[in-house]
MDTraj code that builds the backbone (N, CA, C; nanometers):
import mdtraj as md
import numpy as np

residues = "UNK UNK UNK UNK UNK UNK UNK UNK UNK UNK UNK UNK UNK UNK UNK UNK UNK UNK UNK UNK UNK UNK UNK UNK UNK UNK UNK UNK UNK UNK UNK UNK UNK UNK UNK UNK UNK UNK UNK UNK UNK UNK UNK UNK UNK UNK UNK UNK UNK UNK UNK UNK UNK UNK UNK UNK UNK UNK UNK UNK UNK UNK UNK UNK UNK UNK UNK UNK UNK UNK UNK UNK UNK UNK UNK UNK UNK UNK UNK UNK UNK UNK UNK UNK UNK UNK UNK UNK UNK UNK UNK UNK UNK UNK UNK UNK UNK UNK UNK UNK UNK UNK UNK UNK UNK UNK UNK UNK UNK UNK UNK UNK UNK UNK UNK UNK UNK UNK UNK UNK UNK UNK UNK UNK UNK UNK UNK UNK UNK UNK UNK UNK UNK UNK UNK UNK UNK UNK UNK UNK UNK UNK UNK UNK UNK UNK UNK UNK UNK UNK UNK UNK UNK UNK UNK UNK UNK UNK UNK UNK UNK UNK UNK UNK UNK UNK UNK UNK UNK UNK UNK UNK UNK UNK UNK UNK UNK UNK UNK UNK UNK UNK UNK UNK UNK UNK UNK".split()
xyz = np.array([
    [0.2444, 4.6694, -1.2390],
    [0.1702, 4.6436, -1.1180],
    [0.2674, 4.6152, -1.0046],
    [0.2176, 4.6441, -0.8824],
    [0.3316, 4.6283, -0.7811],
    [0.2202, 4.5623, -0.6949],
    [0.2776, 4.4302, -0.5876],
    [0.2516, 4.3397, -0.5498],
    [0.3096, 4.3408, -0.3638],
    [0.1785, 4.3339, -0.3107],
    [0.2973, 4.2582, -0.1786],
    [0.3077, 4.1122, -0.2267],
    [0.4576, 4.0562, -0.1658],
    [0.4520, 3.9126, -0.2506],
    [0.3514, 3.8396, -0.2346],
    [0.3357, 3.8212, -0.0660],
    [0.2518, 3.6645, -0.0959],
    [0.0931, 3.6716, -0.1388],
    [0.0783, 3.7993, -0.1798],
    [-0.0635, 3.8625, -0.2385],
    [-0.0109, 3.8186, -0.4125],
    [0.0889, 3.8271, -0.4148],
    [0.0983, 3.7865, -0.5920],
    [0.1314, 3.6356, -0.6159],
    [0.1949, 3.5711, -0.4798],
    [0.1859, 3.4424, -0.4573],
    [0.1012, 3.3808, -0.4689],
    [0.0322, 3.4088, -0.3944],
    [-0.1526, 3.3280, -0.3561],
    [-0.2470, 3.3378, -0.4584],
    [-0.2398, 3.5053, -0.5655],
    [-0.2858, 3.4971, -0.6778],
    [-0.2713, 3.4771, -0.7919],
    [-0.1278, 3.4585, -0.8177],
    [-0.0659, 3.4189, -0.9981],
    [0.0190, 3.2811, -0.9280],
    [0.0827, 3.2679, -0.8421],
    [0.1966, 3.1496, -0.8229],
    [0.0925, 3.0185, -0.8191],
    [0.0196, 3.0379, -0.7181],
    [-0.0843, 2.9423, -0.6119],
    [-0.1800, 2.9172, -0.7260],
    [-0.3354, 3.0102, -0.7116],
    [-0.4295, 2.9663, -0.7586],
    [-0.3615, 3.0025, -0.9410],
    [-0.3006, 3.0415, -1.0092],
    [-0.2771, 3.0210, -1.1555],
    [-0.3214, 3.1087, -1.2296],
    [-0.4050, 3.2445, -1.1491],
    [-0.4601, 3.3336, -1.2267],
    [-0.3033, 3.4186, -1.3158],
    [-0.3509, 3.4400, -1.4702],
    [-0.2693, 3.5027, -1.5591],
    [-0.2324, 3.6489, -1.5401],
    [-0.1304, 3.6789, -1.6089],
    [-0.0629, 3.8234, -1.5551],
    [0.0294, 3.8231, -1.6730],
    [0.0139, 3.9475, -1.7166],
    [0.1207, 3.9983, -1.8506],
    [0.2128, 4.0971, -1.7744],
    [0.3584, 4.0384, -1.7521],
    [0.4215, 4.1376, -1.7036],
    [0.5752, 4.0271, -1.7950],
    [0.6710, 4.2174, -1.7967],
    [0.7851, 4.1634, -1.8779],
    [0.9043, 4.1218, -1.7896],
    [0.9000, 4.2014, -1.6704],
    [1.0146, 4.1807, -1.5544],
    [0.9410, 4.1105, -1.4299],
    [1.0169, 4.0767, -1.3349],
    [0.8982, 4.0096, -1.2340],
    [1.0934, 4.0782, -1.1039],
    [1.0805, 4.1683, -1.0165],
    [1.1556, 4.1843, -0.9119],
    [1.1310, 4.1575, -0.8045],
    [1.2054, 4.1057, -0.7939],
    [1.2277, 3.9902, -0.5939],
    [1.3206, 4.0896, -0.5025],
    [1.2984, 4.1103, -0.3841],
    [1.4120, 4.1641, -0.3093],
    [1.3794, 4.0573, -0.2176],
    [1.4157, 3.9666, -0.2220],
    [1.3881, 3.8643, -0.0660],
    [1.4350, 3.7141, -0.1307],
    [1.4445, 3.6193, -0.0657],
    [1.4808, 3.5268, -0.0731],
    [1.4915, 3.4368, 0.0485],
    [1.5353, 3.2707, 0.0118],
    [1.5259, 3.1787, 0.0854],
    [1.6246, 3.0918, 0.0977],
    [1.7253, 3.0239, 0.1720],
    [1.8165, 2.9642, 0.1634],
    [1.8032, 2.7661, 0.0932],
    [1.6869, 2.7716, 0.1272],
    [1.6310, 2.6778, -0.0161],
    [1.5513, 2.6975, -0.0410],
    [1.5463, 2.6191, -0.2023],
    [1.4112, 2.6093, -0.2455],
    [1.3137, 2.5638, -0.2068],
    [1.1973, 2.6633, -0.2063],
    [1.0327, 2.6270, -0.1765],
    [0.9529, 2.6434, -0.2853],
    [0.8381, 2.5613, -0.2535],
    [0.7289, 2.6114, -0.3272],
    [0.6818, 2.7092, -0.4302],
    [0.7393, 2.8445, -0.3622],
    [0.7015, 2.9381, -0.4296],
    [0.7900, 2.9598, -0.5316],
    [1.0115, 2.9253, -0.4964],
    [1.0840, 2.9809, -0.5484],
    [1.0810, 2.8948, -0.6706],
    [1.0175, 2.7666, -0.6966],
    [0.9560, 2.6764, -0.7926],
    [0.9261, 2.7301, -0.8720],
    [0.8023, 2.7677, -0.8334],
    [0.6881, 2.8285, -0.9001],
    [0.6802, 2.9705, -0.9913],
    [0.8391, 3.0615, -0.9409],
    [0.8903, 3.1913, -0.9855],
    [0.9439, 3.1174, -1.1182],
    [1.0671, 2.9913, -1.0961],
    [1.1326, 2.9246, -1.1833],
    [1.0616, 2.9114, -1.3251],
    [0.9309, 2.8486, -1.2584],
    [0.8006, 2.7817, -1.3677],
    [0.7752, 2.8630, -1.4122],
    [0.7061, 3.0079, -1.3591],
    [0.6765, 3.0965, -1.4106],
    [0.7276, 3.1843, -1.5187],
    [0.8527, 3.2137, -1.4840],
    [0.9687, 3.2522, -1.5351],
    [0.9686, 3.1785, -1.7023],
    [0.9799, 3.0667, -1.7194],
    [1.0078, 2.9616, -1.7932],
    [0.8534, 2.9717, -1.8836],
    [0.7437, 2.9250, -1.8117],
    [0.6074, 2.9421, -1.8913],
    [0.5960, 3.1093, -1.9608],
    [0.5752, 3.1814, -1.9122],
    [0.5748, 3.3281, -1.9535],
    [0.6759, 3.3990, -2.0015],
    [0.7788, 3.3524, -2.0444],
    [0.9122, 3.4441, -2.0997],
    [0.9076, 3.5759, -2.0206],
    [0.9283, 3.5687, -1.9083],
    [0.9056, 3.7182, -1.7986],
    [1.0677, 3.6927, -1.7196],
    [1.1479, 3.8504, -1.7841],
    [1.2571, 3.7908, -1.7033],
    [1.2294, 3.8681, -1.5334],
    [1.3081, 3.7523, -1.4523],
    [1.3050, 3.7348, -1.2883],
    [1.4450, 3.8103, -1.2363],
    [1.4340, 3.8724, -1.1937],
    [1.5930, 3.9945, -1.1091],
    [1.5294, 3.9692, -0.9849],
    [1.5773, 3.8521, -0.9572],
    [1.6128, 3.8471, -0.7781],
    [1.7214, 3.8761, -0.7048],
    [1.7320, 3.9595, -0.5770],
    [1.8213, 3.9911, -0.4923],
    [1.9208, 3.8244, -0.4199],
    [2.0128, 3.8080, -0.4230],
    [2.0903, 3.7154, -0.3869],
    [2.1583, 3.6782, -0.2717],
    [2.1388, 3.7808, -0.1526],
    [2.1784, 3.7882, -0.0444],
    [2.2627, 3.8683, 0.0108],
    [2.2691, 3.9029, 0.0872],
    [2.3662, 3.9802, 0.1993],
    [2.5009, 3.9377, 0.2408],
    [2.5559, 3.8257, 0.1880],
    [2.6273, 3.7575, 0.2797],
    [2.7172, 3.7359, 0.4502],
    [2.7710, 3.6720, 0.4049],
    [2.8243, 3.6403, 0.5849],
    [2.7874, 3.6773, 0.6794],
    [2.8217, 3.8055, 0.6549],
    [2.7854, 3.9319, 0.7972],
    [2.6695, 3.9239, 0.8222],
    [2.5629, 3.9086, 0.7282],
    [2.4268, 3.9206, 0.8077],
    [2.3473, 3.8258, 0.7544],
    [2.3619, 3.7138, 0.6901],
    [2.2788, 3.6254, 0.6292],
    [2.3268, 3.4412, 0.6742],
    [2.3634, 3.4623, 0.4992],
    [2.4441, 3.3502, 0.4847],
    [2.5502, 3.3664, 0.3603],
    [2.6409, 3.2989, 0.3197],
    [2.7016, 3.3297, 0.2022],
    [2.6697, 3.2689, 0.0542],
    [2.5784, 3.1824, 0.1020],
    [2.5464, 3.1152, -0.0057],
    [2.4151, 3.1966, -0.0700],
    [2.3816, 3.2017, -0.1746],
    [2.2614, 3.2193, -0.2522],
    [2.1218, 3.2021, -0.2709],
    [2.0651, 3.2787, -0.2132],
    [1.9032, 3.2630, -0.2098],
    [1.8679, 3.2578, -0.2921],
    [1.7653, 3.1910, -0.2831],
    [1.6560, 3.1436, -0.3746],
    [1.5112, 3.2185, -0.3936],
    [1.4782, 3.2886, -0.4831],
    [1.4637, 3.2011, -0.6161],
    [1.5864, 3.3035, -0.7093],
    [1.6850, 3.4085, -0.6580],
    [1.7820, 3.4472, -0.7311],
    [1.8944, 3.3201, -0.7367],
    [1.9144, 3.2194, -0.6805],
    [2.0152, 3.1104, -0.7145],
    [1.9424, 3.0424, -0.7792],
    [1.8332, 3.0606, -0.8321],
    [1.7496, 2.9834, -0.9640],
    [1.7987, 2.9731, -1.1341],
    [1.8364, 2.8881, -1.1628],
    [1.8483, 2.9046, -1.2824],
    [1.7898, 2.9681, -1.4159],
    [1.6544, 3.0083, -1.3944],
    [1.6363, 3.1111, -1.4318],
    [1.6001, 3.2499, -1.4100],
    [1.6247, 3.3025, -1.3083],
    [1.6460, 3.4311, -1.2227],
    [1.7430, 3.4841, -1.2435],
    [1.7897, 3.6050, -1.2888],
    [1.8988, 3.6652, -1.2964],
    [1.9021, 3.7025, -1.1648],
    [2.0319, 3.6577, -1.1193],
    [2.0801, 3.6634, -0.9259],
    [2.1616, 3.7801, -0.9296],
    [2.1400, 3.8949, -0.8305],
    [2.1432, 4.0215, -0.8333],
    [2.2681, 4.0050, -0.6943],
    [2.3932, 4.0253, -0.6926],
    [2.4562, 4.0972, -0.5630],
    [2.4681, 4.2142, -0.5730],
    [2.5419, 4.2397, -0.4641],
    [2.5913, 4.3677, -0.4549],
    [2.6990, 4.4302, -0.4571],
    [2.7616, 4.5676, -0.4872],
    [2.8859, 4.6181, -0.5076],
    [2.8652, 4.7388, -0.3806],
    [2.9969, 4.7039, -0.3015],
    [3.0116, 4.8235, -0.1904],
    [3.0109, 4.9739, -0.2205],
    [2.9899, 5.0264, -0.1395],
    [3.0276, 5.1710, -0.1557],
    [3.1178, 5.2064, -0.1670],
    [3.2247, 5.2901, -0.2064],
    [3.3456, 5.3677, -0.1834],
    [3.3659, 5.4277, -0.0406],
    [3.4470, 5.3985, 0.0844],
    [3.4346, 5.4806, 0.1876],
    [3.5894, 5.5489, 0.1877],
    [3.5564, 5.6700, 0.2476],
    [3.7258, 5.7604, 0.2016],
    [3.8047, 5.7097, 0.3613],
    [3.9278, 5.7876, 0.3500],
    [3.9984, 5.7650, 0.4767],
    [3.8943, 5.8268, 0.5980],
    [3.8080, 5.9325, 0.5580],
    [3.7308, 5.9663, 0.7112],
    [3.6255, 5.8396, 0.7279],
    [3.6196, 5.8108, 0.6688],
    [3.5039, 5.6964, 0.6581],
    [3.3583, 5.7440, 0.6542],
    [3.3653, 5.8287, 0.5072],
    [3.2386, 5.9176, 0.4740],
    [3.2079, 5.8048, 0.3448],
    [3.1005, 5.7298, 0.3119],
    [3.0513, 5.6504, 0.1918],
    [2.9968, 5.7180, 0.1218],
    [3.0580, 5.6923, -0.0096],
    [3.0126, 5.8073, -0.1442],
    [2.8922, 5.6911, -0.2087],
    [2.8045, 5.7746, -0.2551],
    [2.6873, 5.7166, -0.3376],
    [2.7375, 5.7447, -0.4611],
    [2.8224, 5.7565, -0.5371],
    [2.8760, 5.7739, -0.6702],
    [2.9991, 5.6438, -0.7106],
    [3.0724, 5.6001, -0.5976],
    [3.2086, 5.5353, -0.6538],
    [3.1563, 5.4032, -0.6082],
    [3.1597, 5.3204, -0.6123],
    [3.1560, 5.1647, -0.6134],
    [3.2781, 5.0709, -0.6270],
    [3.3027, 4.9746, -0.4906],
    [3.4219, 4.8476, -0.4971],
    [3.3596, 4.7117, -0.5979],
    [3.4494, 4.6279, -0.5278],
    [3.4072, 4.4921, -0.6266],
    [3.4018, 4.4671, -0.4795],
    [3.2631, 4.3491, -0.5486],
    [3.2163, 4.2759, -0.5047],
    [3.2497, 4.2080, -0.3224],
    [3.1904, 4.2188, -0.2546],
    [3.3015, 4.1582, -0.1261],
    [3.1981, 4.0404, -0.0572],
    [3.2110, 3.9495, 0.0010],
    [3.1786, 3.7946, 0.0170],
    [3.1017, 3.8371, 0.1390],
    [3.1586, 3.9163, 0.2427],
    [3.0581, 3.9589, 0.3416],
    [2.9721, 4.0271, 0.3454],
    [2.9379, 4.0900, 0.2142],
    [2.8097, 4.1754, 0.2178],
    [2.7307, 4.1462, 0.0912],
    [2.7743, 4.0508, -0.0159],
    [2.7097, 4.0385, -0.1339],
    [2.7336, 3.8440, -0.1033],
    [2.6211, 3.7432, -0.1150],
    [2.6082, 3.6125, -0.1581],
    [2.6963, 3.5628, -0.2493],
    [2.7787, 3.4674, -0.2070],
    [2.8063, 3.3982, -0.3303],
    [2.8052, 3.2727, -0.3904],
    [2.8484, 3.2238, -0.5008],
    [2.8031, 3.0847, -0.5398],
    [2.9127, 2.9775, -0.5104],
    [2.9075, 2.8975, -0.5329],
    [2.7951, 2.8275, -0.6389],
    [2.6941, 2.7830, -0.5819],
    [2.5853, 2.7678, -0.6601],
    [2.4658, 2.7206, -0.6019],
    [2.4674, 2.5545, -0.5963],
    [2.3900, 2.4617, -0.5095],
    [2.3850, 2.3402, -0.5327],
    [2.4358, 2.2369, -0.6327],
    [2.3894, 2.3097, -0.7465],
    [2.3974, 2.2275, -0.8912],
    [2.5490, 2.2777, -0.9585],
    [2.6130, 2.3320, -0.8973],
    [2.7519, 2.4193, -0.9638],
    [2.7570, 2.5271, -1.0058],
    [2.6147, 2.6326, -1.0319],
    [2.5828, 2.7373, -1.0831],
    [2.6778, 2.7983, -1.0471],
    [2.7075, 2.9277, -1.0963],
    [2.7778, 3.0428, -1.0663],
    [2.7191, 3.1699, -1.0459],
    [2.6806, 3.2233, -0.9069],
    [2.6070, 3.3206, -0.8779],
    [2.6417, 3.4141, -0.8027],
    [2.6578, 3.5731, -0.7909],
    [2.5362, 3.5927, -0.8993],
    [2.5894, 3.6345, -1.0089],
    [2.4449, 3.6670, -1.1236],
    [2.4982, 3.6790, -1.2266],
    [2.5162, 3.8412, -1.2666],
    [2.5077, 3.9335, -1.1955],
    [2.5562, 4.0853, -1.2058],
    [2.5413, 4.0954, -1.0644],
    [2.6124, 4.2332, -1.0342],
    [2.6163, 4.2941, -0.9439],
    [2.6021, 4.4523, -0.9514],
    [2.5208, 4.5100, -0.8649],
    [2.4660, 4.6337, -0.8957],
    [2.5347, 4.6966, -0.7603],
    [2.5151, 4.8620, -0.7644],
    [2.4963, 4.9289, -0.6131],
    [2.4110, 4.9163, -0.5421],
    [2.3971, 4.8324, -0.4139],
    [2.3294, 4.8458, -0.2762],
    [2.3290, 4.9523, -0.2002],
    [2.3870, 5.0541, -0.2007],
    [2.3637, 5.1703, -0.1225],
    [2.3017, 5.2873, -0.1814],
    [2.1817, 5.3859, -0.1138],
    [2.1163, 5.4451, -0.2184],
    [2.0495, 5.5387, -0.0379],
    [1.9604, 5.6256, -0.0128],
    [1.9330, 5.6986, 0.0192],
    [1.7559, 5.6606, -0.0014],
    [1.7044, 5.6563, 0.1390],
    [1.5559, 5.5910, 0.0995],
    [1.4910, 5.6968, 0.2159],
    [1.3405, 5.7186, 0.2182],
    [1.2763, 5.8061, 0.3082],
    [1.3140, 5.7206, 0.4445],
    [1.3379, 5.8178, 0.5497],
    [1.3461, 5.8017, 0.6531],
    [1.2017, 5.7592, 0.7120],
    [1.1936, 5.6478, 0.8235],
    [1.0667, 5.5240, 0.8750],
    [1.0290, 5.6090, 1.0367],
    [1.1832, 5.7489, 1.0800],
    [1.1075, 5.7818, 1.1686],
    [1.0898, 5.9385, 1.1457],
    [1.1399, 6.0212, 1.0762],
    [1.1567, 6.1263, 1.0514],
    [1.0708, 6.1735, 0.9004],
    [0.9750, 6.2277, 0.9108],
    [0.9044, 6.2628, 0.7876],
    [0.9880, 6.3446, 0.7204],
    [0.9552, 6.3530, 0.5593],
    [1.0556, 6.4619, 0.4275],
    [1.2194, 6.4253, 0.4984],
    [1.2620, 6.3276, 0.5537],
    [1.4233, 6.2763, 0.5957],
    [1.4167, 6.1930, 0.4422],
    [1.5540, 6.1818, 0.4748],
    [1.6252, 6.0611, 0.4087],
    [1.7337, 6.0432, 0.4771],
    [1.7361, 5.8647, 0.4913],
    [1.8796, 5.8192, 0.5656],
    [1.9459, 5.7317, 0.4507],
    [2.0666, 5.7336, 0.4872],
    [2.1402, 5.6119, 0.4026],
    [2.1329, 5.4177, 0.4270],
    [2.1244, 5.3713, 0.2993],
    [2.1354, 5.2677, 0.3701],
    [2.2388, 5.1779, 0.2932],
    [2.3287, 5.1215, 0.3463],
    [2.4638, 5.0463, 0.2588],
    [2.4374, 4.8946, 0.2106],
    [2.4656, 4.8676, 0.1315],
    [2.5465, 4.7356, 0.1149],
    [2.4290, 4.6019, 0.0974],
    [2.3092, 4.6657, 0.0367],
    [2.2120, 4.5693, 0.0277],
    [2.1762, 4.5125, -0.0987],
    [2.1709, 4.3756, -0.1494],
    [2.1176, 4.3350, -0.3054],
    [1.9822, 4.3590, -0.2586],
    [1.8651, 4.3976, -0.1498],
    [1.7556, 4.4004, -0.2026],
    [1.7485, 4.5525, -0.2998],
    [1.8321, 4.6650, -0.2399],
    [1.8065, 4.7176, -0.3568],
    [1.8690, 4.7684, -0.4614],
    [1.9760, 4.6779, -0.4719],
    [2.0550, 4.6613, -0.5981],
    [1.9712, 4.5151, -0.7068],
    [1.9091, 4.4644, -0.6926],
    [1.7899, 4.4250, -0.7705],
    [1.6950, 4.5201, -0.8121],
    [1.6767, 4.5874, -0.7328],
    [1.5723, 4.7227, -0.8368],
    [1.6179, 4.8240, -0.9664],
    [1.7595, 4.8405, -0.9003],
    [1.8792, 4.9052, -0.9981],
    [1.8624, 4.8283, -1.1144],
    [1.8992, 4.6504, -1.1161],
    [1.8886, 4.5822, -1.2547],
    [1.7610, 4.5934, -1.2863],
    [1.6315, 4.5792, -1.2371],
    [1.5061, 4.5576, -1.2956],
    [1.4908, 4.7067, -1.3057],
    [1.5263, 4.7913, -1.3315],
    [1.5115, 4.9364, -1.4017],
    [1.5911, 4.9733, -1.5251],
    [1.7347, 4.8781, -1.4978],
    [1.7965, 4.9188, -1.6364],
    [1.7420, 4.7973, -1.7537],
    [1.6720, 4.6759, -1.6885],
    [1.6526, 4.5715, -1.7976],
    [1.5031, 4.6510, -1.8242],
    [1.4530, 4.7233, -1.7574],
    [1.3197, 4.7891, -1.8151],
    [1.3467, 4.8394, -1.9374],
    [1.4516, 4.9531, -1.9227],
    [1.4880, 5.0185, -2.0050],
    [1.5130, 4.9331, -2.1596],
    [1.6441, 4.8637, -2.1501],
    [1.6329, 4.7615, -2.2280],
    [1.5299, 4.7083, -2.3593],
    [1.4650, 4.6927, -2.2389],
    [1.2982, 4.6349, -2.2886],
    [1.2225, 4.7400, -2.3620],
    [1.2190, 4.8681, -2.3189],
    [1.1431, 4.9776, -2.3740],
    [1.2274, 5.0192, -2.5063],
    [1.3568, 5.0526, -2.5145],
    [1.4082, 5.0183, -2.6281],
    [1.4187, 4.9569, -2.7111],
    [1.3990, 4.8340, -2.6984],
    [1.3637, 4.7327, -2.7805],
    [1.2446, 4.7212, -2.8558],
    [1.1415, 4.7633, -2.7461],
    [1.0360, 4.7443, -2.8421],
    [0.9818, 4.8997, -2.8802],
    [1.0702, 4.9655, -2.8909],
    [1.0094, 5.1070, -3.0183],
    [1.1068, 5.1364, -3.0773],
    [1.2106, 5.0439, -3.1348],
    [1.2538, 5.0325, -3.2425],
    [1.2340, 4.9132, -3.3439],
    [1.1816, 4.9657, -3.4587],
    [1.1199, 4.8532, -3.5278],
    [1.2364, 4.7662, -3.5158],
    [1.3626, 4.8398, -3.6092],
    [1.3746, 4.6525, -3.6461],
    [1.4059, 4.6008, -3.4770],
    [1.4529, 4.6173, -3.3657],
    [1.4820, 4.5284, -3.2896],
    [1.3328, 4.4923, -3.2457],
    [1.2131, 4.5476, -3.2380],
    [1.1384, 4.5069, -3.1980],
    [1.0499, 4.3730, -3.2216],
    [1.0878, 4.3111, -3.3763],
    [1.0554, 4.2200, -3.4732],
    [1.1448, 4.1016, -3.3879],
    [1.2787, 4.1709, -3.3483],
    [1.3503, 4.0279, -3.3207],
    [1.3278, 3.9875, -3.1905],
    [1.3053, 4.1195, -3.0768],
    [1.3485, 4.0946, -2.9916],
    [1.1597, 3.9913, -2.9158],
    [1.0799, 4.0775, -2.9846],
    [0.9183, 4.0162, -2.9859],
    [0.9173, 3.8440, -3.0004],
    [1.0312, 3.7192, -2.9579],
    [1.0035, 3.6096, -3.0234],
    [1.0386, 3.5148, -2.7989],
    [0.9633, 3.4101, -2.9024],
    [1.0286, 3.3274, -2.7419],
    [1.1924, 3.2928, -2.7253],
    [1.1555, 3.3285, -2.5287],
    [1.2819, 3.3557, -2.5103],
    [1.3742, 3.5429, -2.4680],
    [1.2434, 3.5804, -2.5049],
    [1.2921, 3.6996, -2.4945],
    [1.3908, 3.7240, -2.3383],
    [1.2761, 3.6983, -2.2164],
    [1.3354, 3.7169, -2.0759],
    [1.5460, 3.6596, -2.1097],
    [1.5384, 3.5712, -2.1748],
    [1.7644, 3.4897, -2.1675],
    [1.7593, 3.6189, -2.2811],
    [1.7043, 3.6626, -2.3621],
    [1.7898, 3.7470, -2.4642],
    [1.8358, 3.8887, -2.3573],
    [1.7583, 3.9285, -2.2557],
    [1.7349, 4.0187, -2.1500],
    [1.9202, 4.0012, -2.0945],
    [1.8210, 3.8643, -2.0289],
    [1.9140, 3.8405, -1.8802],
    [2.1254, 3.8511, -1.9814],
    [2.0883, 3.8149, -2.0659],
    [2.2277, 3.7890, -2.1497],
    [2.2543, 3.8976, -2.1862],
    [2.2054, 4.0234, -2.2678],
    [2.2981, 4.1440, -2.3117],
    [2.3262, 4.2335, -2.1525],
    [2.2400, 4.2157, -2.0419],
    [2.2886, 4.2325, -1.8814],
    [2.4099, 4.1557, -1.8556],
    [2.4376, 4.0535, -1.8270],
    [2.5126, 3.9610, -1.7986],
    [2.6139, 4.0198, -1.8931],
    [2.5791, 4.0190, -2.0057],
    [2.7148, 4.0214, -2.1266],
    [2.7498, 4.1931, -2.1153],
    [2.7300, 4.2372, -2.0587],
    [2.7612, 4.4256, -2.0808],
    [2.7625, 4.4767, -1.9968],
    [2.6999, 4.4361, -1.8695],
    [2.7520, 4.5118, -1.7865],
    [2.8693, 4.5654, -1.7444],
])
top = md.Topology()
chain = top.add_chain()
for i, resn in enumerate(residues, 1):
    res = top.add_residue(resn, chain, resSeq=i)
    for name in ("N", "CA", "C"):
        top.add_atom(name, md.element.get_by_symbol(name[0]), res)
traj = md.Trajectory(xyz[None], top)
């Protein structure tokens, strides 16, 4: 199911109505915790549903520190990895840098956390908002380098459960940290 947030806010966070879902993806965030990024935490925690939140933009256009509810302790906190740009200064959608402080959030969070906890590609090619059948580029973003992880932990997940034997193990509480950990641990 796909959600505008505060429509999934107001109906599973807020009033408490139930929802079977295995991933839960955030591209947005808050420089503290609120209410809601609580309530993702809780959620997260009550429902074994793992959380891939985007972690911020840093410096250049945010802040450097870690949004919330991806600086949540249980949210897997999503940055970002730059593009490759050549000497003409053409950005390849294939090669990827490490990590850089002005365009990806970093930690620690409040409590000492260390965030984030992967980093994906932010640059990707999306329909153009003024040009119909376009596509423009867009660089250097964890909102959608969080979709990147909540597609490969899908995967994950779908593997897991149509193979028997992992499906026996992986079927127990806790599943969402068994997730967020072979991500974390393999990437």
């Amino acid at each position: 199911d796909v959600y505008e947030f505060w429509r999934f806010a107001s109906r599973h966070l807020f009033d408490g109505k139930p929802f079977t879902a295995d991933i839960i993806n955030l591209s947005l965030g808050e420089y503290f915790e609120n209410w809601w990024t609580r309530a993702i935490e809780r959620t997260a925690a009550e429902n074994d549903v793992l959380v891939v939140a985007s972690i911020g933009n840093g410096a250049d256009v945010y802040t450097p520190h870690p949004l919330y509810p991806g600086a949540g302790a249980n949210a897997l906190g999503v940055g970002v990895v730059d593009a490759v740009q050549d000497a003409s200064g053409n950005v390849s959608l294939r090669q990827f840098s490490v990590p850089n402080p002005r365009n990806s959030s970093i930690g620690p969070t409040a409590d000492l956390r260390c965030k984030p906890d992967i980093v994906a590609p932010g640059t990707a090619l999306v329909p153009s908002v003024s040009e119909p059948g376009a596509y423009e580029r867009v660089d250097n973003w964890s909102s959608l380098a969080a979709p990147v992880v909540t597609g490969t932990a899908a995967l994950l997940i779908q593997k897991a459960m149509t193979e028997p034997d992992l499906a026996a193990a992986y079927d127990q509480p806790g599943k969402n940290l068994v997730i967020k950990a072979v991500l974390m641990n393999s990437a």
